[in-house]
Structures are given as C-alpha cells and as structure tokens.
ZAMARGU-4260 file (C-alpha; in steps of 0.2 Angstrom, whole numbers, plus 5000, padded with zeros to 4 digits):
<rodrens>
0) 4784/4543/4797 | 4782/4560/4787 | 4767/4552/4782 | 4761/4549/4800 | 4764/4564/4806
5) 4755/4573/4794 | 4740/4565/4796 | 4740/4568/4814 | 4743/4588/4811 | 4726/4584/4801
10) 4717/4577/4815 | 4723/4590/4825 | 4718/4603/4814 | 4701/4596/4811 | 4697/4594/4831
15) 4703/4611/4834 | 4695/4619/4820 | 4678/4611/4824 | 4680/4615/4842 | 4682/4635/4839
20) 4667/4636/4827 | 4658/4629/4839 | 4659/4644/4848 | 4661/4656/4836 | 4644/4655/4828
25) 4634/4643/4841 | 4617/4649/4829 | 4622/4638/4818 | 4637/4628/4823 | 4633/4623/4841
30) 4632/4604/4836 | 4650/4605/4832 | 4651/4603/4854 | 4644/4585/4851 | 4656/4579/4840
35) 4675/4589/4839 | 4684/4574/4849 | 4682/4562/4841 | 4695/4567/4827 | 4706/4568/4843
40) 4701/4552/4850 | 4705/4543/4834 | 4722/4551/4834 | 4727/4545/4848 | 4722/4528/4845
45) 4732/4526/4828 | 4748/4539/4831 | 4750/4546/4849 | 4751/4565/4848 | 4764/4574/4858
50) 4764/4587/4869 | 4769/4599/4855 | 4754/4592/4845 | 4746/4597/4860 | 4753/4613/4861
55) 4747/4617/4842 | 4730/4612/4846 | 4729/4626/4860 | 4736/4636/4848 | 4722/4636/4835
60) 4709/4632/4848 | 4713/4647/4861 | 4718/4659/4847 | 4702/4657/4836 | 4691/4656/4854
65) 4701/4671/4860 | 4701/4685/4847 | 4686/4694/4854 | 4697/4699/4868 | 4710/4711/4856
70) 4696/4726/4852 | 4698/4725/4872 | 4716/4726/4873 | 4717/4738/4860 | 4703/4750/4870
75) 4715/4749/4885 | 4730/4750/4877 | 4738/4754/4862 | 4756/4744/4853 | 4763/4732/4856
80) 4757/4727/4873 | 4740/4723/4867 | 4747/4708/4855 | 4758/4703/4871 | 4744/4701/4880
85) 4733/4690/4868 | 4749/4679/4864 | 4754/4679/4882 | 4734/4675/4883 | 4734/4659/4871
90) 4752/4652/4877 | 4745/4651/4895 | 4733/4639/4889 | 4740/4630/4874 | 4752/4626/4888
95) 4739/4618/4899 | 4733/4609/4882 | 4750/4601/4881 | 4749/4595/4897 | 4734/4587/4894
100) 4740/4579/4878 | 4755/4572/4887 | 4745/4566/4900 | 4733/4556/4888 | 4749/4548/4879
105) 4757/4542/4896 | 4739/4534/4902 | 4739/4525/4885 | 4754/4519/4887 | 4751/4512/4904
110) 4736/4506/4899 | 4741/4499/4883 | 4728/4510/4873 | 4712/4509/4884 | 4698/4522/4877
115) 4695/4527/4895 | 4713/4535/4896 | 4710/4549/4884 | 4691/4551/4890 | 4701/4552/4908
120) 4715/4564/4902 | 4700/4575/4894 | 4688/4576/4906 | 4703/4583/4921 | 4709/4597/4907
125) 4693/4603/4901 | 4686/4602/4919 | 4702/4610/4926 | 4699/4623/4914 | 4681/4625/4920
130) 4687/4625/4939 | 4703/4630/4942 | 4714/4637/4926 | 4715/4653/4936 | 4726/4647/4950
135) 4741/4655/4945 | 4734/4671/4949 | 4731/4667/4967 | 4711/4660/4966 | 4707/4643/4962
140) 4692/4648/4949 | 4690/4642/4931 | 4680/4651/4915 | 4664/4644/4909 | 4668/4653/4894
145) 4680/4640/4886 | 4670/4624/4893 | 4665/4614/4878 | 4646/4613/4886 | 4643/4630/4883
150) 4639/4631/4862 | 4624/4618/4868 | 4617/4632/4880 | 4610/4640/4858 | 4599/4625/4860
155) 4596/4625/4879 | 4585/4609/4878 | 4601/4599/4879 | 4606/4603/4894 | 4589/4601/4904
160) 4598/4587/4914 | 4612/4601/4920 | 4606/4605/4935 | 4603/4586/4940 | 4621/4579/4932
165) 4630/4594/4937 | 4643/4603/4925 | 4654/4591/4929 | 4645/4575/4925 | 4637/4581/4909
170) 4655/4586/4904 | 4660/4567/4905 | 4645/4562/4897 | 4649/4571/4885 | 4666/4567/4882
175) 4661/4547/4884 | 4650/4552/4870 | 4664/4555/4857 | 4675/4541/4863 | 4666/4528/4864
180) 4656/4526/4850 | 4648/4508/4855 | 4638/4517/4868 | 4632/4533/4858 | 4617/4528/4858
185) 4613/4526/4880 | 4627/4542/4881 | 4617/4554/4868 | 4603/4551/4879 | 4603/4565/4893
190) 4605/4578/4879 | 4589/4575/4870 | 4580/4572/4887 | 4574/4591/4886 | 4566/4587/4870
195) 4553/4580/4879 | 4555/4587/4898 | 4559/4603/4906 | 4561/4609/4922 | 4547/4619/4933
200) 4548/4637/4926 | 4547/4650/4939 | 4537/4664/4944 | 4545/4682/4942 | 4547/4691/4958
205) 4538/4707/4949 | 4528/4707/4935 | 4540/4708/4918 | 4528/4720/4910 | 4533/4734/4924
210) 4552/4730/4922 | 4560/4741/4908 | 4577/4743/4900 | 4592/4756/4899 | 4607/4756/4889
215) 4620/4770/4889 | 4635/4765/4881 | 4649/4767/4893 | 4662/4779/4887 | 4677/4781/4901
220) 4685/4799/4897 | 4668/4806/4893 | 4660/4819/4907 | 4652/4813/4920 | 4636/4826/4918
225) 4636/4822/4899 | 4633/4803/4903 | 4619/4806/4918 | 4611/4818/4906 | 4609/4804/4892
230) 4602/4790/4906 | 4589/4804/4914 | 4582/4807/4894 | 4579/4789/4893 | 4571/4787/4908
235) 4560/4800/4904 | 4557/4792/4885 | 4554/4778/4895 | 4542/4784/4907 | 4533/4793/4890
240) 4528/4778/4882 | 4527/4766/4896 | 4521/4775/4913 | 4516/4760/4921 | 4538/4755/4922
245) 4541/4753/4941 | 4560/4746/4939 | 4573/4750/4926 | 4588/4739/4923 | 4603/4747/4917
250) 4620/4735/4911 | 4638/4736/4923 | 4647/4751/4920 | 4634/4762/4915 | 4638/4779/4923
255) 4658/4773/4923 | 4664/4785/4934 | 4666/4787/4953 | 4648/4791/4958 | 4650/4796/4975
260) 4663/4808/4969 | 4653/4818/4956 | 4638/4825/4965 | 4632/4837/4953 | 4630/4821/4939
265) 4621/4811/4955 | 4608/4826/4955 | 4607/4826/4936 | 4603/4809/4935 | 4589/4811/4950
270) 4578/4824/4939 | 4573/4810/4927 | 4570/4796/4945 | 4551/4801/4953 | 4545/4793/4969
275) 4538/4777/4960 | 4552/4773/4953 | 4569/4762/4956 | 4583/4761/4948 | 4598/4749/4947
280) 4613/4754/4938 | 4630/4749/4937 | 4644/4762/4942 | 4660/4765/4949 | 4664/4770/4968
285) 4680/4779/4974 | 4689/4773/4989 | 4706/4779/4997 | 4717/4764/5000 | 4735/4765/5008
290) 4736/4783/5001 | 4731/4777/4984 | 4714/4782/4976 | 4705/4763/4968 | 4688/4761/4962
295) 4675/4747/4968 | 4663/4739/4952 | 4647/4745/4961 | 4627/4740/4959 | 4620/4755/4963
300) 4601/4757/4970 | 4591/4773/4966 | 4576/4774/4976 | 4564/4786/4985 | 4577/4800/4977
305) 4591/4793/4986 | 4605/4784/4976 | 4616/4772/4988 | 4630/4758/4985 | 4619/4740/4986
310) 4633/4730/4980 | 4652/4729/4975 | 4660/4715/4964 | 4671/4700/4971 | 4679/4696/4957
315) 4688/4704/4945 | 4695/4704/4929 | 4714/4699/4928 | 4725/4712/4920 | 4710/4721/4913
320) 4704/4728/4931 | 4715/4724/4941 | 4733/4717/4942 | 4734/4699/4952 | 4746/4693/4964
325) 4761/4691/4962 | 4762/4703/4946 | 4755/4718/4957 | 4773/4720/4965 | 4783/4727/4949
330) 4775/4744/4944 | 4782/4740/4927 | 4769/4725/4925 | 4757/4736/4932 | 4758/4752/4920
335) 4760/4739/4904 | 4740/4731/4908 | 4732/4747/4919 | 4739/4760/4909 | 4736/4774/4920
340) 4719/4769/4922 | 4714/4767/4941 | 4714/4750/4947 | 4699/4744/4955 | 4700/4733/4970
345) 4688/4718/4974 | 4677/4720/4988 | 4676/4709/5001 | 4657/4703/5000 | 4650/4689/5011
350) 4639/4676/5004 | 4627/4680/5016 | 4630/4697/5009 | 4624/4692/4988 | 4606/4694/4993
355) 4596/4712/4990 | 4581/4718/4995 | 4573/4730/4981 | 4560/4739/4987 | 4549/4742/4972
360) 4534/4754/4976 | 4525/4744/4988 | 4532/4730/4988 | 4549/4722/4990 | 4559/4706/4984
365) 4575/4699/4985 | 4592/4697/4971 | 4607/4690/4971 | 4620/4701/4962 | 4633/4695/4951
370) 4643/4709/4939 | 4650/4702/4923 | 4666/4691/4928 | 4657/4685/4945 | 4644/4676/4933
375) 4658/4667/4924 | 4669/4662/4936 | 4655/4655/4948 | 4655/4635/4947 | 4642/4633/4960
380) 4625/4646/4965 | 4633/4660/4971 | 4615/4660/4986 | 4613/4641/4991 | 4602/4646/5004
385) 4591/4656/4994 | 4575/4650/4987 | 4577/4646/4971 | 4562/4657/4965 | 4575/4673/4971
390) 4582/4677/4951 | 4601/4684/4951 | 4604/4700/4944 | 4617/4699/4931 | 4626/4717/4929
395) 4638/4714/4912 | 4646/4727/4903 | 4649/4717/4883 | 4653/4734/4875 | 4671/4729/4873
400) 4669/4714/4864 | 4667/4706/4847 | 4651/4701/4841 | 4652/4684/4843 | 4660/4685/4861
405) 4644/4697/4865 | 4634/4682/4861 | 4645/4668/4870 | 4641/4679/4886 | 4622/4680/4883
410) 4625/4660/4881 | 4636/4659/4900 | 4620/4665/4907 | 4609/4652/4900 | 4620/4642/4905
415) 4621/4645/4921 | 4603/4648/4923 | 4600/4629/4919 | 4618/4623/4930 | 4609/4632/4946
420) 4589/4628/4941 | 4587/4650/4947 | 4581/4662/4938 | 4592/4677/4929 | 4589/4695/4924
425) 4605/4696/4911 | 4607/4715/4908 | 4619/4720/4896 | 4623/4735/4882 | 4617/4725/4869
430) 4599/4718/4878 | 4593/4713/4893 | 4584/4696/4895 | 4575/4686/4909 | 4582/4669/4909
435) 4573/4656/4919 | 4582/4637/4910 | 4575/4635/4893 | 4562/4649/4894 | 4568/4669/4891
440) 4558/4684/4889 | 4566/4701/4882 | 4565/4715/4891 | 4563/4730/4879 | 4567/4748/4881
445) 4549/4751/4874
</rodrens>
C-alpha cells in the first residue's frame, strides 16, 4: 500500500512537473504539451488518485505556472498580503484540479475503467478552465493562459487546424492523443497538418514598413510631464531615422496617468505629433462615479493635433485593477488588493462598438481593440462581423511580469491569432509584432 501510494505521488509529480515546464520555457520545452498526461492517465488505470492527489497536482502545477504573477503582487503591494494572494491564487485552482481528479475516479468506477472516463473528466476541467474558471467573480470567462494548447502556439505549425477544429476540439484531440495510445498515430495527425499546409495570410491594412514602435516604460508615481516628455523624444528619434513612419504603436499603459486630467502633459506630448502623423497609445482616463474618482483603461488616438478617448477596456484584471463582486462590499478586501491605488471601472463597450476607424494621412482602415486581459479572456473573435482581413489591436502592458510570463503572453496572441484565422498587431513593453497565424513581422523602433 505504502508502496502504491508512493508511486502514484511519482506520477503525479512527473505529470505535473512536465506540464509546468511546458510553459516555462516553451523555446525548448513546448513538446512537453504533447505528452504530460499520459503519466496521469497511467495512474489512474493502475492506482486511482484522489481528490488530495488531485489537489497536490494543482499545487505544483498552478504554483510553478503562477510564479510570474509575485513580482506583480509585490509592485502593488508590499508583506504579507502579496503571498496571500498567490497562495489564495493556487488554492483556487488546485481546488478545481481536485475536483477534476474526483471526477475522473467516480467515472472509472462506474465505467469499470474505460479510457474514455479520464479523457472525459480531462477535457470538462481543462476546458472549464479555458471557458469558465472565472465564474466566481460574477463572469462566466476562462484564461487561455493555463490551457495546455498554448506551449504549441512556440511552434505555431501545430495548431494550423485551430481555427477549423476549434479550441475546444483540438483540446480533446489532444487529450485523446495521450490516452489512447492505440490511435496515436490518426490523433497526432491534425498537429503536424501545418507542416505541410497553412492558411491564407493576409494583407496588412497599411503598409508595415510606415508603422513604427514606442516603448515607455510605465512608471505609476512618476510625473506625468516627465513621461510625455520621454514619448515626444522618441517620436522625434523616430521621425529622425525613419520620416517615412505614418502610425506609431505604443503598449497599454503608456502614459499611466488620467490624460484628460493633466493638460499641460497632453500639450507636451503634442510638440513631438506633426500633421502626418497618428498616434495610438494606451493611457488612463478619470471619471467621477457615485462621488468616487475611477480610472477607465483607455486606447487613446492622437491625430491631426487632437488626442481623444477611441476605446475603453471591458475586462479587467481581478484584484489587480479592480475588485470583483461580491468582494467589492467589504472595504477591508478592497484596501488589502487596491492598496490606495484608484480602482479602475470597466467600460461598457458594445461589440458593435470593438471596431476603430484610424485615419492615417489619407487613408483610413479599420481595428478591433482588445487591451491586455481582453485578449486572454476572449474565447471567441471579439468582431464576428468583421472581415477577417480587419487585424485587432492588441494593447498589453507585460512590464510587470517575469520573463517567461512576458513570453507566455506573446504566445496567447499567436494563439489566438490562429483560434480566430485574423490578423493581430501585439504591442507590448518588450516588442511589438504583426501576427497573422504562423507568419510575424517585428515592428522595430528603427
């Protein structure tokens, strides 16, 4: 028995293990996707894990996956309360991992030991994951972050059949694929498809070689002239080296203060805009609400010398930018996450509402925005009714994070670029990047 159980902590261990490398160093590792299961799947064939087992498998799994998030926690708070909330992070899923364990132990019990009921039990967790973990806090969304496709998206040639199977059917494939080892061979197949096939690429809406890059790192306490002064000197660089630029990018958060409250920093940032240039930034935008001042996440459009409000985020962070039902009614809760930082308030934004038109010069086209979270949450194309040639603009502010979470972001793009079969510009601190399924083109500063 002691035996037993030890080996079943080792299969555990392994599968867990295996599963976190996978996306913390996808460069190398992403393969490990393909293949983490199975140790489970034989575990549960020979010795029927628990819902503790479970448990411990969250444990290492969501504590290795989420360790990019305590430089956050630490940034917006300091103590104690920053472990609090990565523990309270990893028991929240560890706790959905147990379930998923007890699950797959009562269907092969009832099934006397049927493949199909761990496949079953692990296709509803990690698809609940990926659709609707976040209920809790009022919204039925999930996190593409922890879905197990994502590593592939390093080697985006496995997923070309994404946008044909869907998330969710690649997903099962892919679980059928370390279950059943009989049919490896038919179940491997849609992920080497891409090898030999890709989808249509699409035309940019402007010319890449006029699109340039700004990154100002996004410092919260620092004044507000001090951080339009640094973005007006780029755009001048900018300008030096490469004068035929017509649009410049800049990541979410790049002037993170209220821009429509600090007009002197509006008229510092204008002397470096001429008339043949537009700029798109991210910023923050003050609005009075029930005698309380909160901030919108704001896509900002400078054009013609004018700078106005193009689009505010939907979505928002839990406890990192806002405080979610039903922890918003204890102002205790509410100091620990916010800290006496203002809480910003999600905007109501239509889907009809997602597309932008940007005039450039004399032309003009269309985007659909999405700022950080939006992305991540999204299970299906934010713009149905677009074309599919109309890119969205991806606003994300990875400053905060680790490394390896920087580049697991850059990955939820590709991702989703092949999921939707549309076009992204992925603008972030650390690169900006035009992401159309397989293909990308960099977009440099110079």
């Amino acid at each position: 028995m002691v035996g037993m159980r030890s080996s079943t902590h080792f299969f555990i261990f392994l599968s867990a293990s295996l599963g976190a490398l996978a996306f913390l160093y996808p460069p190398m590792l992403w393969w490990l996707a393909l293949i983490f299961l199975m140790p489970l799947f034989y575990a549960f064939q020979h010795m029927h894990p628990t819902a503790l087992q479970g448990f411990m498998w969250g444990c290492l799994f969501f504590g290795l996956h989420f360790m990019a998030v305590i430089p956050l926690l630490f940034r917006m708070r300091e103590g104690w309360s920053s472990i609090m909330g990565y523990l309270a992070l990893i028991i929240f899923f560890s706790t959905m991992a147990a379930g998923w364990f007890w699950l797959a132990h009562w269907l092969l019990r009832i099934t006397k030991g049927s493949f199909f009921s761990f496949a079953i039990a692990t296709f509803l967790f990690f698809a609940f994951l990926s659709r609707a973990c976040l209920f809790i806090f009022g919204r039925v969304e999930g996190v593409l972050l922890i879905n197990p496709l994502l590593p592939l998206a390093q080697m985006p040639q496995t997923l070309a059949m994404l946008h044909l199977l869907g998330a969710e059917g690649l997903l099962a494939i892919l679980i059928l694929l370390q279950s059943y080892r009989k049919w490896s061979l038919v179940f491997i197949a849609p992920f080497i498809v891409g090898w030999v096939w890709q989808p249509t690429l699409h035309k940019p809406p402007i010319n890449l070689n006029e699109v340039g890059y700004i990154s100002a790192r996004p410092w919260p306490h620092q004044n507000p002239c001090e951080i339009t002064q640094e973005i007006s000197q780029k755009i001048r660089e900018l300008k030096k080296h490469r004068p035929d630029i017509r649009l410049i990018l800049m990541p979410e958060s790049s002037c993170c203060f209220p821009v429509n409250s600090c007009p002197h920093a509006s008229e510092i940032l204008l002397q470096g805009v001429s008339n043949d240039l537009t700029l798109l930034f991210g910023g923050h935008h003050e609005v009075n609400e029930e005698n309380e001042t909160k901030l919108h996440n704001c896509l900002y459009l400078c054009n013609n010398l004018l700078i106005t409000k193009s689009y505010a985020k939907a979505k928002l962070i839990p406890f990192v930018e806002s405080v979610p039902s039903p922890f918003n009614y204890s102002a205790y809760i509410k100091n620990i996450f916010l800290n006496g930082h203002k809480e910003f308030k999600e905007a109501e934004n239509e889907i009809s509402c997602r597309l932008c038109t940007i005039d450039v010069g004399h032309s003009s086209f269309q985007l659909i925005p999405q700022i950080c979270w939006e992305l991540y949450v999204a299970a299906a194309d934010p713009c149905p009714q677009a074309p599919k040639n109309v890119p969205v603009l991806a606003l994300v502010n990875d400053s905060w994070y680790a490394s390896y979470y920087q580049r697991l972001l850059f990955l939820g793009a590709k991702f989703q670029s092949l999921h939707w079969h549309r076009p992204i510009f992925y603008i972030a601190h650390t690169g900006a990047w035009w992401l159309d399924g397989a293909a990308l083109k960099p977009l440099h500063f110079w």
